[in-house]
PQR file of N, CA, C, O and H, with PARSE charges and radii, in Angstrom:
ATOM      1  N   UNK A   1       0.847  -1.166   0.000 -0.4000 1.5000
ATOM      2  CA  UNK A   1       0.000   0.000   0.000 -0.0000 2.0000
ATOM      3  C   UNK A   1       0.887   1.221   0.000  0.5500 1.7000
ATOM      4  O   UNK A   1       1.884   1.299   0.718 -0.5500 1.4000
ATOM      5  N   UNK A   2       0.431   2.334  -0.967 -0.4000 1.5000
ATOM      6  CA  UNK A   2       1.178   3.434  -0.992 -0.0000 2.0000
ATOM      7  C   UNK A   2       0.440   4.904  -0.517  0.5500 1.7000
ATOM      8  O   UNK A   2      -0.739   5.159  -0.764 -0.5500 1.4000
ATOM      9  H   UNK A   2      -0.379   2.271  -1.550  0.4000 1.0000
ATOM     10  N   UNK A   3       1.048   5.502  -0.039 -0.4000 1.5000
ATOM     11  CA  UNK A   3       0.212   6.873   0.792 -0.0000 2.0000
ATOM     12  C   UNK A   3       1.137   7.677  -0.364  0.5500 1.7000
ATOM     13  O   UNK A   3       2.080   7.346  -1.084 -0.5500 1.4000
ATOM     14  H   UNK A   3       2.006   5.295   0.161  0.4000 1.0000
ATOM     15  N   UNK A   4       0.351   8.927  -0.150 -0.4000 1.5000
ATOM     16  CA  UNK A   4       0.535  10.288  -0.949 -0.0000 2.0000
ATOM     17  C   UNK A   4       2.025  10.690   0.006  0.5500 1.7000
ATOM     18  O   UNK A   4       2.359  10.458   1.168 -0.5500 1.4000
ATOM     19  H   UNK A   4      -0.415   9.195   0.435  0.4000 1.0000
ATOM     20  N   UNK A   5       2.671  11.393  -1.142 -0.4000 1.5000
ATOM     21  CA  UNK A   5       4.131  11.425  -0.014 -0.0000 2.0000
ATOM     22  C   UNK A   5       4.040  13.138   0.483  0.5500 1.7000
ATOM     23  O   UNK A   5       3.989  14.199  -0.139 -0.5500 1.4000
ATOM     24  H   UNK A   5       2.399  11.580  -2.086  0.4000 1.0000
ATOM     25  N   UNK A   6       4.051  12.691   2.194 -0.4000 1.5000
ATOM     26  CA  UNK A   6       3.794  13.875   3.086 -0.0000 2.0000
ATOM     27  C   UNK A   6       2.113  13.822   3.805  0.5500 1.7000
ATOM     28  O   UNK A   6       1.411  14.536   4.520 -0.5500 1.4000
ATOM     29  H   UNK A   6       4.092  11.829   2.699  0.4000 1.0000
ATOM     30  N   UNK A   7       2.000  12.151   2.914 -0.4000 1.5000
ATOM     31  CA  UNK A   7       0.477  12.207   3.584 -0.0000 2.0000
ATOM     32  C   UNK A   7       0.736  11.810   5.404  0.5500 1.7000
ATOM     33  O   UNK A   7       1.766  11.149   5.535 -0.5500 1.4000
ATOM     34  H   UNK A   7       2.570  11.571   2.333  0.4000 1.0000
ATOM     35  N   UNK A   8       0.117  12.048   6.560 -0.4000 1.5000
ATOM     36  CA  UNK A   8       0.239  10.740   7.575 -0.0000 2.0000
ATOM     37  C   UNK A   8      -0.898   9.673   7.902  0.5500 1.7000
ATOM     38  O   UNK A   8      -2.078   9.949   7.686 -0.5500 1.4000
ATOM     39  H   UNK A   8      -0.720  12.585   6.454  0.4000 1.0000
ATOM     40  N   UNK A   9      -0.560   8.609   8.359 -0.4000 1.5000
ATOM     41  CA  UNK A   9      -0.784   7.628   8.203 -0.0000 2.0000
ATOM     42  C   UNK A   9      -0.966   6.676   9.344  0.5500 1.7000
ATOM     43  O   UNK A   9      -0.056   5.931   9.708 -0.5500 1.4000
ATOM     44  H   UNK A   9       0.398   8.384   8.535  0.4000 1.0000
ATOM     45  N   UNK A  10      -1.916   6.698   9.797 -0.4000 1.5000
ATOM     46  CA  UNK A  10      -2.185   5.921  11.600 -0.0000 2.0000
ATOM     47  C   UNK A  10      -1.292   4.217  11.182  0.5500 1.7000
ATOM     48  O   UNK A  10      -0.770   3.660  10.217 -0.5500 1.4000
ATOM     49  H   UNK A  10      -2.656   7.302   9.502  0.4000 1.0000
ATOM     50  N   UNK A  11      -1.513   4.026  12.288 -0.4000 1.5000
ATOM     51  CA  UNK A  11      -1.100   2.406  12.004 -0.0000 2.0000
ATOM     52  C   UNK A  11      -2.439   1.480  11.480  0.5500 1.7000
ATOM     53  O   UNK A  11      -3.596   1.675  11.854 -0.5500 1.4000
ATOM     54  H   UNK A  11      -1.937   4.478  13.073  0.4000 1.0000
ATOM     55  N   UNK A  12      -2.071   0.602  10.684 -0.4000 1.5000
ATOM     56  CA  UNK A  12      -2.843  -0.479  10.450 -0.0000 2.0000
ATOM     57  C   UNK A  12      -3.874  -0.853  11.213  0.5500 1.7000
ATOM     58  O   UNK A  12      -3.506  -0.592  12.358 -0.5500 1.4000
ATOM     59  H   UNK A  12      -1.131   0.444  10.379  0.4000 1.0000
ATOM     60  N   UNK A  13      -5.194  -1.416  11.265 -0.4000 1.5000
ATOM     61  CA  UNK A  13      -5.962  -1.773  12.065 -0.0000 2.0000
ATOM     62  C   UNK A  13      -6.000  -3.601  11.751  0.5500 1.7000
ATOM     63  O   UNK A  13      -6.322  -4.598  12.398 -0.5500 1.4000
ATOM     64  H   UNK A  13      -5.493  -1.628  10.335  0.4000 1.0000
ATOM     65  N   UNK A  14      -5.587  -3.373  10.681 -0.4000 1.5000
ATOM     66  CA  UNK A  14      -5.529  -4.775  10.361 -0.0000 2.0000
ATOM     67  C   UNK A  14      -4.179  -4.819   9.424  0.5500 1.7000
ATOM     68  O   UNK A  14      -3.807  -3.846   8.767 -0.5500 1.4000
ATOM     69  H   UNK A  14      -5.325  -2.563  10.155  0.4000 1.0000
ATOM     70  N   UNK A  15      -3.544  -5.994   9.450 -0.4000 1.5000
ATOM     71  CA  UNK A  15      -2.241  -6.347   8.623 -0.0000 2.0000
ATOM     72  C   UNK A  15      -1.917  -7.330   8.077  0.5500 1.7000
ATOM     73  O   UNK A  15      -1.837  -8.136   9.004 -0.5500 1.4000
ATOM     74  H   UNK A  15      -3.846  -6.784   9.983  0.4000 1.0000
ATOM     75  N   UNK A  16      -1.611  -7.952   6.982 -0.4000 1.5000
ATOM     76  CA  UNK A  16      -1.034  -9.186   7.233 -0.0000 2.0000
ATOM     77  C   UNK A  16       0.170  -9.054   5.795  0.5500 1.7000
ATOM     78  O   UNK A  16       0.115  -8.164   4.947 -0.5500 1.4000
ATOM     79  H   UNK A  16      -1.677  -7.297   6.229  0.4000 1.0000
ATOM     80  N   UNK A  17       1.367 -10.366   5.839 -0.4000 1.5000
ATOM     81  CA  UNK A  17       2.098  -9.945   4.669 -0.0000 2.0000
ATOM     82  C   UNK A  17       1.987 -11.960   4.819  0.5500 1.7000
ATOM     83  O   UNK A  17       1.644 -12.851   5.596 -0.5500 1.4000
ATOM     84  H   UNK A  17       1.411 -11.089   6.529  0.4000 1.0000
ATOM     85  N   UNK A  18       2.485 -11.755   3.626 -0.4000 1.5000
ATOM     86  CA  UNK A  18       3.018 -13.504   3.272 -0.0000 2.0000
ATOM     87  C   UNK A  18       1.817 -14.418   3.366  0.5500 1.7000
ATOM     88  O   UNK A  18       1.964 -15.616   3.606 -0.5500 1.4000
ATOM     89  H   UNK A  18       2.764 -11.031   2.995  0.4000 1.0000
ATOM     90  N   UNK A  19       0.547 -13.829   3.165 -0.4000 1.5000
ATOM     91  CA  UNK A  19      -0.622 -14.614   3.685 -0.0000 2.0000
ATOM     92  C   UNK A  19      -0.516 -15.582   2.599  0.5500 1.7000
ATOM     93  O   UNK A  19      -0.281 -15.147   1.471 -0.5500 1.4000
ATOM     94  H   UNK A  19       0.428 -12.856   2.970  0.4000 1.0000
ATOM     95  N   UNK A  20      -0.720 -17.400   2.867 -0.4000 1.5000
ATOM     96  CA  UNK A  20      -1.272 -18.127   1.957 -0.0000 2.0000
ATOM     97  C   UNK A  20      -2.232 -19.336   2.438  0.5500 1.7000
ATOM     98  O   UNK A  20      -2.365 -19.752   3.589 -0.5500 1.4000
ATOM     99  H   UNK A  20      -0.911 -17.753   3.782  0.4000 1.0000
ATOM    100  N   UNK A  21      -2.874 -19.797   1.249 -0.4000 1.5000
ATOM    101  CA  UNK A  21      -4.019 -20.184   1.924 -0.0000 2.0000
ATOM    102  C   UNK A  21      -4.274 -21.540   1.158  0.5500 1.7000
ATOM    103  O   UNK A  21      -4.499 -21.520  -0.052 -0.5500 1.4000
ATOM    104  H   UNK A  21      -2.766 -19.460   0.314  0.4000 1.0000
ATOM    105  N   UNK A  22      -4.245 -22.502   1.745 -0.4000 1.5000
ATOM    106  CA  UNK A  22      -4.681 -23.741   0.425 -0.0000 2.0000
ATOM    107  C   UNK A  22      -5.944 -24.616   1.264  0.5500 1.7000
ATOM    108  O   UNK A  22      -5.928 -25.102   2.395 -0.5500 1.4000
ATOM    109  H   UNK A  22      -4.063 -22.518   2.728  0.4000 1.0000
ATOM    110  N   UNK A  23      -7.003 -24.601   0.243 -0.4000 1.5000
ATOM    111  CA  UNK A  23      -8.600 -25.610   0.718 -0.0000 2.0000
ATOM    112  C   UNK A  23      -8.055 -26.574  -0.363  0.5500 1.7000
ATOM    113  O   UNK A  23      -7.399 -26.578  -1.404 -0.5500 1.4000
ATOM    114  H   UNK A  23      -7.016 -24.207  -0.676  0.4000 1.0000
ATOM    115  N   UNK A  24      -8.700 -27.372   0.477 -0.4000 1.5000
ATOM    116  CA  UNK A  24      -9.089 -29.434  -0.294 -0.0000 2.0000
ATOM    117  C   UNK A  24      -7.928 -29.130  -1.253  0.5500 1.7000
ATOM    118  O   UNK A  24      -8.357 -28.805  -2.361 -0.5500 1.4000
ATOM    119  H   UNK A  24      -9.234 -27.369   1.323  0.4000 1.0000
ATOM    120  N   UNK A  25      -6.462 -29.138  -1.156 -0.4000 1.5000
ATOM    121  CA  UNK A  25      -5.663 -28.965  -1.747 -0.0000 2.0000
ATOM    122  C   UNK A  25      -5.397 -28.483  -3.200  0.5500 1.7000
ATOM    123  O   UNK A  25      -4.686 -28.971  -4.079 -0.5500 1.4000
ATOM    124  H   UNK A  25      -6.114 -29.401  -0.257  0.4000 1.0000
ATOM    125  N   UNK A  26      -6.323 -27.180  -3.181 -0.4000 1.5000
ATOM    126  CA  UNK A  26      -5.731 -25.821  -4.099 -0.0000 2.0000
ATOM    127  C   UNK A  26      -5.571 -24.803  -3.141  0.5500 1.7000
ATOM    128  O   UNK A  26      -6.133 -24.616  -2.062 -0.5500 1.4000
ATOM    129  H   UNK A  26      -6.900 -26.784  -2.467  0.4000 1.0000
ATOM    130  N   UNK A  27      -4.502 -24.040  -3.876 -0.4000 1.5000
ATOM    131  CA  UNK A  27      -4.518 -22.767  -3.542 -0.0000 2.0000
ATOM    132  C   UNK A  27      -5.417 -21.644  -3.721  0.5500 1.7000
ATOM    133  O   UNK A  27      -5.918 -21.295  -4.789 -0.5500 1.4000
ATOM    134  H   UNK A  27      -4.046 -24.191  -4.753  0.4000 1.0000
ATOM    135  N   UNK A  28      -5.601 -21.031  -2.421 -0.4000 1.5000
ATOM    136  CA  UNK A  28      -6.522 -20.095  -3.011 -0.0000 2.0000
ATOM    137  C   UNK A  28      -6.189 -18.263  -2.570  0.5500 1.7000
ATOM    138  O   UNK A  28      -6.752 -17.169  -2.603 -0.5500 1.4000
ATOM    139  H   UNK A  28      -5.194 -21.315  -1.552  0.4000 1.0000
ATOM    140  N   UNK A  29      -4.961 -18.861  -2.194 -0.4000 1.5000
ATOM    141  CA  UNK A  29      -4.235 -17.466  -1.462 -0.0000 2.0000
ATOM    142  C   UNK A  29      -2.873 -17.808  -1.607  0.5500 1.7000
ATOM    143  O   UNK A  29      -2.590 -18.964  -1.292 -0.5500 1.4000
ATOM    144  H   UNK A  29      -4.504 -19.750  -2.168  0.4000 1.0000
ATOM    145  N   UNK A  30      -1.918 -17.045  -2.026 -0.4000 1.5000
ATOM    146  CA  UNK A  30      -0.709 -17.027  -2.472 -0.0000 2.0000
ATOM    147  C   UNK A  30       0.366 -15.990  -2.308  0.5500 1.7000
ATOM    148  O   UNK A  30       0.814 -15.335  -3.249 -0.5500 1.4000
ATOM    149  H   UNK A  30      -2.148 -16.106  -2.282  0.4000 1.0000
ATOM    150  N   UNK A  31       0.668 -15.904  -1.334 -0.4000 1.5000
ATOM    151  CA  UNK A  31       1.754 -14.819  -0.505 -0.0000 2.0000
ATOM    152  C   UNK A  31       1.035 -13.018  -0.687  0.5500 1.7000
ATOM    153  O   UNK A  31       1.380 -12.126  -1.461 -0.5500 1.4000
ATOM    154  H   UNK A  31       0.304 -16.436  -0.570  0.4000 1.0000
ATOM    155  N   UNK A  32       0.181 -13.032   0.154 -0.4000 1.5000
ATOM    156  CA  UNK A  32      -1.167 -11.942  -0.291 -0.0000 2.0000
ATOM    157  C   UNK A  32      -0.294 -11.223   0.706  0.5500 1.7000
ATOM    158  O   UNK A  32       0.325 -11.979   1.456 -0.5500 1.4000
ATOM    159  H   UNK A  32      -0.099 -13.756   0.784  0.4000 1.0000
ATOM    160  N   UNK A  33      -0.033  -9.422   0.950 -0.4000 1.5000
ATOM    161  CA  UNK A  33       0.216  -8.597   1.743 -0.0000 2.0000
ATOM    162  C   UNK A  33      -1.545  -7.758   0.985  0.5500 1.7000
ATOM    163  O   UNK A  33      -2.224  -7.709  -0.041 -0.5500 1.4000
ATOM    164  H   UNK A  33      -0.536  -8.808   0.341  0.4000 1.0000
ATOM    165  N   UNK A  34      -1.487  -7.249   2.441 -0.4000 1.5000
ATOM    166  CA  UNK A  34      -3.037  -6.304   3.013 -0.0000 2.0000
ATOM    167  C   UNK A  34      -2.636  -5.078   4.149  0.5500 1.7000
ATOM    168  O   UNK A  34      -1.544  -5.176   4.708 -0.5500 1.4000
ATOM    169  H   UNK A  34      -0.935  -7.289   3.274  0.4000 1.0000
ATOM    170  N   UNK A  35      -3.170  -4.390   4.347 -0.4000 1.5000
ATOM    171  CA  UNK A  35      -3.435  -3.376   5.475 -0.0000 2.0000
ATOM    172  C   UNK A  35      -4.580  -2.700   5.464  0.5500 1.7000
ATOM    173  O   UNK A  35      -4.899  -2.032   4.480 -0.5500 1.4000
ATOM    174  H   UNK A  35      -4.057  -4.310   3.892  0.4000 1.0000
ATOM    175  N   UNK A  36      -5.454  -2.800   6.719 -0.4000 1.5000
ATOM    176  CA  UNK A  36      -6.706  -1.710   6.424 -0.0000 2.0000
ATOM    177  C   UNK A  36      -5.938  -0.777   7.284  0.5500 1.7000
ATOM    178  O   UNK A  36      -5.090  -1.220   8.058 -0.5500 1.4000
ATOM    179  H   UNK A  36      -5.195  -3.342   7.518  0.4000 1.0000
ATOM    180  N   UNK A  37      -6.209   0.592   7.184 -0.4000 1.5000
ATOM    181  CA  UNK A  37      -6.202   1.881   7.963 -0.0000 2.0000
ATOM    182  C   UNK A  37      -7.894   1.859   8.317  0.5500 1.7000
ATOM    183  O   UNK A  37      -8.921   1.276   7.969 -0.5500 1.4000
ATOM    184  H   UNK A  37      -6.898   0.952   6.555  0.4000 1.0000
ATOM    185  N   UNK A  38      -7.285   3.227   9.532 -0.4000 1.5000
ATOM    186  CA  UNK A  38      -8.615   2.908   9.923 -0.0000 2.0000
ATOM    187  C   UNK A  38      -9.602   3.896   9.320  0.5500 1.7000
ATOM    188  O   UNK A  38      -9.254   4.914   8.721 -0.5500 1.4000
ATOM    189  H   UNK A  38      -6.451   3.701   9.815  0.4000 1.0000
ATOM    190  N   UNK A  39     -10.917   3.501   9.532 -0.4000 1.5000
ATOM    191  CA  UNK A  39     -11.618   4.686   8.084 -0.0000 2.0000
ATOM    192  C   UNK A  39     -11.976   4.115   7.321  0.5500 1.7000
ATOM    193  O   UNK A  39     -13.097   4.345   6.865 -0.5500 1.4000
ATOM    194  H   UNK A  39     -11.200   2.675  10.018  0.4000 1.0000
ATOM    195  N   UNK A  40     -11.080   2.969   6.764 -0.4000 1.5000
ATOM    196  CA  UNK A  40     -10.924   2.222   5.082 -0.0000 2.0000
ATOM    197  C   UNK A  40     -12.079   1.008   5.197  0.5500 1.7000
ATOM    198  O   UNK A  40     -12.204   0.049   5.959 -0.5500 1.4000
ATOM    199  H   UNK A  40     -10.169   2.782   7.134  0.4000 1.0000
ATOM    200  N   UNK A  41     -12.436   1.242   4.682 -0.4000 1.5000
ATOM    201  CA  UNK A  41     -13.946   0.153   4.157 -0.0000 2.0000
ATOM    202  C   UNK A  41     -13.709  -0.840   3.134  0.5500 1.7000
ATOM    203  O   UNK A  41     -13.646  -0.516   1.948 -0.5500 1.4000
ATOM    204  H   UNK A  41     -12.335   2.020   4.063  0.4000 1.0000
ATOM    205  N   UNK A  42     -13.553  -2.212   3.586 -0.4000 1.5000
ATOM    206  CA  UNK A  42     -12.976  -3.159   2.567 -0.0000 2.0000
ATOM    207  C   UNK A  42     -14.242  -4.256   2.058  0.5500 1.7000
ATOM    208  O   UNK A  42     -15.277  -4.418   2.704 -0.5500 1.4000
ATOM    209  H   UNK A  42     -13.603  -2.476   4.550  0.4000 1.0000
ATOM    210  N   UNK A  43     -13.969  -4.846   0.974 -0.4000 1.5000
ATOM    211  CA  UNK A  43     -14.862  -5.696   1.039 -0.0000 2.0000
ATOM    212  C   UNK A  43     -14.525  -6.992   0.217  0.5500 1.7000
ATOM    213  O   UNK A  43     -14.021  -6.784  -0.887 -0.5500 1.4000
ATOM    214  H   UNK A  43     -13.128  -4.714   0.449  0.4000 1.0000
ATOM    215  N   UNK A  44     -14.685  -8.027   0.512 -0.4000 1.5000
ATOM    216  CA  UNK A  44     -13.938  -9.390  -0.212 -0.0000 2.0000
ATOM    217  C   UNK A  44     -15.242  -9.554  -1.250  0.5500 1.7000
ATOM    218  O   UNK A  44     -16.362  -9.161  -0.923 -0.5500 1.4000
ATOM    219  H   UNK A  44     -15.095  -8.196   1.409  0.4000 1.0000
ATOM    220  N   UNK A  45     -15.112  -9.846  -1.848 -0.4000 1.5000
ATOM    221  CA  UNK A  45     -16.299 -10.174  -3.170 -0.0000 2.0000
ATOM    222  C   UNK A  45     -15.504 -11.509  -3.972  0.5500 1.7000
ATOM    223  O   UNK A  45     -14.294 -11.496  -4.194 -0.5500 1.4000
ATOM    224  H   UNK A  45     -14.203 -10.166  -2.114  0.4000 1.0000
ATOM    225  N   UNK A  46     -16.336 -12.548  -4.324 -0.4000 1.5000
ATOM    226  CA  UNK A  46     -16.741 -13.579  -5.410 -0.0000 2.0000
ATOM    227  C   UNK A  46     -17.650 -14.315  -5.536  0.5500 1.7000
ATOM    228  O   UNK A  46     -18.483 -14.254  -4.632 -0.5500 1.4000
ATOM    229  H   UNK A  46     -17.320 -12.558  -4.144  0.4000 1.0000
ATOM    230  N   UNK A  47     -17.847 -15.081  -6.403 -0.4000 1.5000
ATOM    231  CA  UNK A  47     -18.714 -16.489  -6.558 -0.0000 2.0000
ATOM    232  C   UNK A  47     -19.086 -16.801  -5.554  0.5500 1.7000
ATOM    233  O   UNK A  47     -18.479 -16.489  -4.530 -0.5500 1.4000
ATOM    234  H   UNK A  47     -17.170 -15.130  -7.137  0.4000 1.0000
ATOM    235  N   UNK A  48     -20.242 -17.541  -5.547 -0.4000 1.5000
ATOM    236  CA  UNK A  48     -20.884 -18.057  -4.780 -0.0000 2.0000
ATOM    237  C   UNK A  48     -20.360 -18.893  -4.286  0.5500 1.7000
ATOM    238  O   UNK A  48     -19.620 -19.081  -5.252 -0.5500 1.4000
ATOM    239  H   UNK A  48     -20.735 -17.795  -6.379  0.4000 1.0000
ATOM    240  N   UNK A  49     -19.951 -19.850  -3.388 -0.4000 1.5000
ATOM    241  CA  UNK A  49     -19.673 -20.740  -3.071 -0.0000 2.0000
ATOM    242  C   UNK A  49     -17.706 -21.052  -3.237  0.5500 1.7000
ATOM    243  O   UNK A  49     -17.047 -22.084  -3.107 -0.5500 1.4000
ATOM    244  H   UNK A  49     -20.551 -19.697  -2.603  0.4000 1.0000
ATOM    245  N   UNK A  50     -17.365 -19.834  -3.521 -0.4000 1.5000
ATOM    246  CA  UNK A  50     -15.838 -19.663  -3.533 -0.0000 2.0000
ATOM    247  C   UNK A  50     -15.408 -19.608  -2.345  0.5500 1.7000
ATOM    248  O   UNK A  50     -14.255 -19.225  -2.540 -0.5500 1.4000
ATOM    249  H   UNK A  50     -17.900 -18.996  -3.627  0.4000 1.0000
ATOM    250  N   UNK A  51     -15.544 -19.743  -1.037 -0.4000 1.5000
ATOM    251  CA  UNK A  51     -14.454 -20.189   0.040 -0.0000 2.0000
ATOM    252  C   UNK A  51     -14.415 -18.603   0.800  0.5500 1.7000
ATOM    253  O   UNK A  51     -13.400 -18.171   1.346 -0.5500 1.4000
ATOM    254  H   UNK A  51     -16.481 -20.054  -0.879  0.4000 1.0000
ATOM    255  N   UNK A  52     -15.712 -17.848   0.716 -0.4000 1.5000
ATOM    256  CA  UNK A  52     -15.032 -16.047   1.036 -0.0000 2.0000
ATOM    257  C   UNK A  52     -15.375 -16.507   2.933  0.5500 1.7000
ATOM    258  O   UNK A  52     -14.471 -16.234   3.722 -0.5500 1.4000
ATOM    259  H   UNK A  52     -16.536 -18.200   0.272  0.4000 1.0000
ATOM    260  N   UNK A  53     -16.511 -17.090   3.419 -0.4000 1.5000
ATOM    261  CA  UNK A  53     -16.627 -17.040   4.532 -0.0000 2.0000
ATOM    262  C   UNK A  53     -15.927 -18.514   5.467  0.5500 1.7000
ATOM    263  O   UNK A  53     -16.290 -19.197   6.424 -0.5500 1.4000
ATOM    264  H   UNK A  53     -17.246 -17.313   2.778  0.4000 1.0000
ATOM    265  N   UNK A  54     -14.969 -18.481   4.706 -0.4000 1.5000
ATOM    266  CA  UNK A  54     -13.902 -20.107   5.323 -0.0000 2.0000
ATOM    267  C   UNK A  54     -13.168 -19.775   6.123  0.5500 1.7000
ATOM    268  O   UNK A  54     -12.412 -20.593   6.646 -0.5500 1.4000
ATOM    269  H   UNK A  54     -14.674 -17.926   3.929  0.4000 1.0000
TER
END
């Protein structure tokens, strides 16, 4: 994640780096980096039945 330079910037409310993720042996997450700030409104979206609430 990149900020405007001279922007500031609270800490993370949420973080993660190197995230990976494998169901019934596929991958479905693959060295994922994230940060929410706080404020920031995220939202995971796919298919039906794609693994979002696992």
């Amino acid at each position: 994640m990149n900020h405007a330079p001279g922007s500031q910037s609270a800490a993370p409310i949420i973080e993660a780096a190197g995230l990976s993720l494998t169901l019934r042996g596929q991958a479905v997450l693959s060295d994922i980096d994230f940060a929410v700030q706080p404020g920031e409104t995220v939202a995971l979206i796919g298919e039906s039945g794609c693994g979002k609430t696992v």
